[in-house]
Residue, then its C-alpha position, 0 to 999 in steps of 0.5 A: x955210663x953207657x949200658x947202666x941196667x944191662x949190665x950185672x951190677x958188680x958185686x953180684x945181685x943182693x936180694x932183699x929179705x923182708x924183715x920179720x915182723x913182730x908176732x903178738x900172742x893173742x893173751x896179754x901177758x901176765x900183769x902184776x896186779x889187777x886193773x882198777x876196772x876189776x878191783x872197782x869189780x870186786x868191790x861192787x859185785x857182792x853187793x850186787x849178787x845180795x841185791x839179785x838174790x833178795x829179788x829172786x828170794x822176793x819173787x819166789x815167795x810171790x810165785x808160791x803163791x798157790x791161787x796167783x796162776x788161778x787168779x791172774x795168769x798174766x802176772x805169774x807170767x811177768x813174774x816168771x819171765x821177770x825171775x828167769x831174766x834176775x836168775x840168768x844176771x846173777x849168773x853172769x855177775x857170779x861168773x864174772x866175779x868168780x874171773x876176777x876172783x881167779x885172775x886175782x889168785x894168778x897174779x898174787x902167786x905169781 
């Protein structure tokens, strides 16, 4: 055993590949139907969207009023900022339902 190490092993020298790892793509891939969080979406969403829009329509009908800003500007404030703050929700709830709206298309014509 003398000489183990300086010596070329026989059979020449094996050099060790590393072994490629898995790529996963970063979408997930196309599910065959809708995940009980969207479905539960779906569902809720309309009647959320009618409720936001009653209050806009609510608040639109208090801010027409011509003599609200004259008599009390701090309230046409907070009714303002209230209606740009329920506009920008009911933008977001009409997205979301709008995705899964689509995502719903996609999987059943798949």
């Amino acid at each position: 055993m003398r000489g183990y190490g300086v010596t070329k092993p026989k059979g020449g020298v094996k050099t060790v590949k590393p072994k490629a790892q898995k790529t996963t793509s970063a979408a997930k891939p196309s599910a065959k139907k809708l995940s009980f969080k969207h479905k539960h979406a779906l569902d809720t969403l309309p009647g959320e969207i009618e409720k936001l829009e009653a209050e806009i329509v609510k608040l639109q009908a208090e801010l027409a009023d011509p003599n609200l800003y004259a008599q009390n500007a701090e309230k046409f404030q907070k009714l303002s900022d209230q209606l740009s703050q329920i506009q920008r929700k009911l933008d977001e709830k009409e997205e979301q339902w709008l995705e899964i709206e689509l995502l719903k298309e996609e999987i059943e014509n798949s």
